[in-house]
Backbone as CSV, one residue per row, in Angstrom:
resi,resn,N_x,N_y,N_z,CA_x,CA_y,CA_z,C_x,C_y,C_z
1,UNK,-13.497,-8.567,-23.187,-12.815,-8.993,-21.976,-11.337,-9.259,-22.260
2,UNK,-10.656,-9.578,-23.270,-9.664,-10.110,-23.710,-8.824,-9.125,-23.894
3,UNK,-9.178,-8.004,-24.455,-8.497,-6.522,-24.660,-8.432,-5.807,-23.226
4,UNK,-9.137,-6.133,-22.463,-8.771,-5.577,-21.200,-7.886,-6.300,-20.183
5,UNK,-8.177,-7.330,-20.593,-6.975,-8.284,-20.198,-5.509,-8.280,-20.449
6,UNK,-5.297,-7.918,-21.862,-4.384,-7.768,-22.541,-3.646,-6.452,-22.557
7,UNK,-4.674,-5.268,-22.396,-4.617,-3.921,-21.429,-3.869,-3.551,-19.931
8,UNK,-4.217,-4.773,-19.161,-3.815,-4.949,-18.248,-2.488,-5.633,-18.049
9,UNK,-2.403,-6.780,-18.871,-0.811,-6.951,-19.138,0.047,-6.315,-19.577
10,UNK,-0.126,-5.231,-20.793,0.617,-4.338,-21.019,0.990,-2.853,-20.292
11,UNK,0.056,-2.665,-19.450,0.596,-1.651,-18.332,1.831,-2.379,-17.345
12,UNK,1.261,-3.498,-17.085,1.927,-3.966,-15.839,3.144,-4.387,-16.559
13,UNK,3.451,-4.936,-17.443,4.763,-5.044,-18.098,5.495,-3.973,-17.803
14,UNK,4.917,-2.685,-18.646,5.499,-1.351,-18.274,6.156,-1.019,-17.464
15,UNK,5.164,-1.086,-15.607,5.911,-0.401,-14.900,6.336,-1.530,-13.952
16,UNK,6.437,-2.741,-14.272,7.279,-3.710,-13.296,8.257,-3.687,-14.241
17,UNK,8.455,-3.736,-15.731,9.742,-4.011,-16.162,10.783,-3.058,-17.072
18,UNK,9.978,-2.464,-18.160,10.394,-1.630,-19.170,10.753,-0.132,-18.408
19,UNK,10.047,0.524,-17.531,10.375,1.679,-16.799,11.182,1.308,-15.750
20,UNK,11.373,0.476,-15.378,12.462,0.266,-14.134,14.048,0.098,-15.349
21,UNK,13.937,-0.438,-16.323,15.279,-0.587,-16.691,15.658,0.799,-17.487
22,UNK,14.504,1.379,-17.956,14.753,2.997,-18.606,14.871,3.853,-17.221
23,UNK,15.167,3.708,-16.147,15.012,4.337,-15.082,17.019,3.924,-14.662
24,UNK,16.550,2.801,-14.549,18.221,2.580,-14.322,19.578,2.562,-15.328
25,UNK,19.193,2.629,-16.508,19.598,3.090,-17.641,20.446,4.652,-16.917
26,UNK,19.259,5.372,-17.099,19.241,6.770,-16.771,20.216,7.131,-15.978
27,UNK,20.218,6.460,-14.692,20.423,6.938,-13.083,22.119,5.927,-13.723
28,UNK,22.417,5.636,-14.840,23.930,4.881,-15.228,24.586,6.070,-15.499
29,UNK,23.614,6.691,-16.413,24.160,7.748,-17.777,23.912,9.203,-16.677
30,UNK,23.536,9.638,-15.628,23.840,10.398,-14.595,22.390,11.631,-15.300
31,UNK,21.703,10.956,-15.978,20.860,11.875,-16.221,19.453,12.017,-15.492
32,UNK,19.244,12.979,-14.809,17.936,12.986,-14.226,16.766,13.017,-14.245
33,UNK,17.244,14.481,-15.216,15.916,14.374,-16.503,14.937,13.592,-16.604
34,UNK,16.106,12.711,-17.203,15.165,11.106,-17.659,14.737,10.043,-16.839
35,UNK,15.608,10.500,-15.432,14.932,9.826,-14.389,13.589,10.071,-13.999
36,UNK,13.688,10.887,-13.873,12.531,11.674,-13.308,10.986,11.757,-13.784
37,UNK,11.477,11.921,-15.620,10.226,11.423,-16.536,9.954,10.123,-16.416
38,UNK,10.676,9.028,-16.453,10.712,7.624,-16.563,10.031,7.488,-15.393
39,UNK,10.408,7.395,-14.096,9.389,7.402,-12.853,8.171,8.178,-12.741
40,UNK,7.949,9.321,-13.433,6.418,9.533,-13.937,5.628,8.848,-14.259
41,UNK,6.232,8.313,-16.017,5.434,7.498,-16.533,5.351,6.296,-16.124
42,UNK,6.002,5.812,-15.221,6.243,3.987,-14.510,4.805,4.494,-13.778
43,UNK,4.748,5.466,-12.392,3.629,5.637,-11.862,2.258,6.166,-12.543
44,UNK,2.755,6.853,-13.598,0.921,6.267,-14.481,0.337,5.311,-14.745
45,UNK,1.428,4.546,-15.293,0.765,3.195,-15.769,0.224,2.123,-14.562
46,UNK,0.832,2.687,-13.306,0.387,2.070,-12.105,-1.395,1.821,-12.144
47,UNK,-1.528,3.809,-12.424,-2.799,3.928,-12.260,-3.946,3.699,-13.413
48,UNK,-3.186,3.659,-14.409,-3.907,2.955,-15.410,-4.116,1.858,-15.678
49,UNK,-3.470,0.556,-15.526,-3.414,-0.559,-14.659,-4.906,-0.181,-14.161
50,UNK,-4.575,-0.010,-12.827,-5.986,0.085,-11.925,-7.108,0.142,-12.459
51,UNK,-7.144,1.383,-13.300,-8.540,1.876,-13.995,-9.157,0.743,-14.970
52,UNK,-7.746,0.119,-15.793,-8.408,-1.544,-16.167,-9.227,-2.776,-15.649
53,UNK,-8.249,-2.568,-14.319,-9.024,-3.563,-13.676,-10.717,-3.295,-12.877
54,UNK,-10.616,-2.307,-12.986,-11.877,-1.507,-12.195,-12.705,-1.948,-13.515
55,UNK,-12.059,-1.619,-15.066,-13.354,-2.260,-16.272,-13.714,-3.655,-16.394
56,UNK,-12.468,-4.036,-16.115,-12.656,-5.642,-15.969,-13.332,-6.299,-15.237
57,UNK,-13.337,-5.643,-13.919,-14.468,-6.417,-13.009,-16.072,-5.994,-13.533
58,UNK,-16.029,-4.370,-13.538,-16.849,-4.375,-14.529,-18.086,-5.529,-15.795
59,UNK,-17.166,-5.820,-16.414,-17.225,-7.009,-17.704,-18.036,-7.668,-16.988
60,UNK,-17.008,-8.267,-16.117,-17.209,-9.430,-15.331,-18.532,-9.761,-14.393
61,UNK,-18.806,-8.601,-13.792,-19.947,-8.572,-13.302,-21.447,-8.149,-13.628
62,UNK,-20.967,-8.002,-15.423,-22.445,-7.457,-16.414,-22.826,-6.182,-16.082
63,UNK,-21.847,-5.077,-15.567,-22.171,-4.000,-15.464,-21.535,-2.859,-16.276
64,UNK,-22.405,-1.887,-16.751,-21.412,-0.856,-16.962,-20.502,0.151,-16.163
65,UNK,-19.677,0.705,-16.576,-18.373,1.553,-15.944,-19.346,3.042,-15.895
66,UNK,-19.364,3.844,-14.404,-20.036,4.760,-14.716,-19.367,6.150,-15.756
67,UNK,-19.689,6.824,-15.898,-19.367,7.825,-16.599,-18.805,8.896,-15.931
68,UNK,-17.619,9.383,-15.827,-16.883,10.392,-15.086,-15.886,11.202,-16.381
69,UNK,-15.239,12.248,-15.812,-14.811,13.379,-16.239,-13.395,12.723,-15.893
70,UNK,-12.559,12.983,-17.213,-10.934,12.655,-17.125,-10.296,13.995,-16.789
71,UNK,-9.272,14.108,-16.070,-8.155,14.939,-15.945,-6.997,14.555,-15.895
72,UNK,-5.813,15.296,-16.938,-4.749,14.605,-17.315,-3.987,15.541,-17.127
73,UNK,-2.572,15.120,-15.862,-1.603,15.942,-15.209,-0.927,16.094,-16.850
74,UNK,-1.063,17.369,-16.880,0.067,17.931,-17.871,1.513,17.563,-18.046
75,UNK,1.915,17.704,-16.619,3.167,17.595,-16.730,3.647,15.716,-16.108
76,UNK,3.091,15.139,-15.360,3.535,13.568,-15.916,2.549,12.748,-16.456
77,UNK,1.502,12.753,-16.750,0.724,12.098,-17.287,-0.132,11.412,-16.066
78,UNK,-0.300,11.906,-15.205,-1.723,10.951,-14.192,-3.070,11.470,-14.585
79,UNK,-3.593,10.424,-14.329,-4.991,10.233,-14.661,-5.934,10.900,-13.371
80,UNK,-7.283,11.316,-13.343,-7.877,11.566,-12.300,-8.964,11.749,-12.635
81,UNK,-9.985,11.014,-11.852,-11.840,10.778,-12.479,-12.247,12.080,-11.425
82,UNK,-13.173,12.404,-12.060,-14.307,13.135,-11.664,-13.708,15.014,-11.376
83,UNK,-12.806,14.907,-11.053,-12.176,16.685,-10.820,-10.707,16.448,-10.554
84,UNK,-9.859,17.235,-11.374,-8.288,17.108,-10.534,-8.161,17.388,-9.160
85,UNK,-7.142,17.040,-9.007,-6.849,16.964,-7.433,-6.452,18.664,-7.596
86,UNK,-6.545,18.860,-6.120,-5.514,20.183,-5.993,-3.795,20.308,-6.146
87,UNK,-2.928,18.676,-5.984,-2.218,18.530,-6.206,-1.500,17.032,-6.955
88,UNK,-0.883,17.235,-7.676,-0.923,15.869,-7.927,-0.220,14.993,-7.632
89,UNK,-0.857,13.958,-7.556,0.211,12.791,-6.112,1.362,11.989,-7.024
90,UNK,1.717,12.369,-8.340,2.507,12.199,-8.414,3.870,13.163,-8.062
91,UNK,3.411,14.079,-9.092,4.486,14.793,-9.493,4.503,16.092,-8.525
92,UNK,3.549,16.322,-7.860,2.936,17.517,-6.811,2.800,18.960,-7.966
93,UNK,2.163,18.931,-8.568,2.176,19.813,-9.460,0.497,20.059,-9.408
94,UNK,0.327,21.742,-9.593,-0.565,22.466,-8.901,-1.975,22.011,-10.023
95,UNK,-2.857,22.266,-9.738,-4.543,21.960,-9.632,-4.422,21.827,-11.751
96,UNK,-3.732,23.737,-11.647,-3.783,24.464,-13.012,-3.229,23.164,-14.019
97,UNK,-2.230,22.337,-13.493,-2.114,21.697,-14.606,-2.589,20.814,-15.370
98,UNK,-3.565,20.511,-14.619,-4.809,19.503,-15.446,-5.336,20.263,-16.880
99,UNK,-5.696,19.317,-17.221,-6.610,19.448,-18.444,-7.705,18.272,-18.356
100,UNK,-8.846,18.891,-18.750,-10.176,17.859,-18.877,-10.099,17.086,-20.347
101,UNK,-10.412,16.258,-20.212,-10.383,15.251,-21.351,-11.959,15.053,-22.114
102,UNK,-11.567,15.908,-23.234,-12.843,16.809,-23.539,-13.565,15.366,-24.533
C-alpha cells in the first residue's frame, strides 16, 4: 500500500510541478520541440496517476486489479488497457502507433 502511495505522489509531483516548469523553461528558450514532448509526458503521468489510484483502491478494498492488455502510444507515452484507441487522446496519433506490452 505504501509504494502505491508513494507511486502516486511521484506522478502527481510530476505533472503538477516538474513538467510545468520544463514546459515553461522551454516556451522561455522558444523551443517547441520540447514543449510539446514535455506536455506529453506531463499528460501521461496524469494517466498513470489514475491507474495508481484505481490499484490503490484496489488494496484497499481486498481485491485484485483485473488483468488487461497494455498499449503504449509510441510516440508520447499514453497508456491504454484492454486495445488502443483508434486515436490517441493525447497526441492524436493513429491506432498503428501502439505497441502491446508484451
Amino acid at each position: 500500500k505504501e509504494n502505491i502511495e508513494a507511486a502516486i505522489e511521484g506522478e502527481t509531483y510530476e505533472y503538477e510541478e516538474m513538467y510545468p516548469k520544463f514546459i515553461e523553461e522551454a516556451q522561455d528558450e522558444g523551443n517547441r520541440g520540447a514543449v510539446r514532448s514535455f506536455d506529453y509526458a506531463r499528460q501521461s503521468e496524469i494517466v498513470h496517476a489514475d491507474r495508481y489510484k484505481k490499484a490503490l483502491e484496489s488494496v484497499k478494498s481486498g481485491k485484485d486489479l483485473e488483468t488487461v492488455d497494455y498499449y503504449i502510444c509510441q510516440v508520447c507515452g499514453y497508456t491504454a488497457e484492454n486495445a488502443a484507441p483508434e486515436t490517441c487522446p493525447i497526441c492524436e496519433a493513429k491506432k498503428e502507433s501502439f505497441k502491446k506490452i508484451e
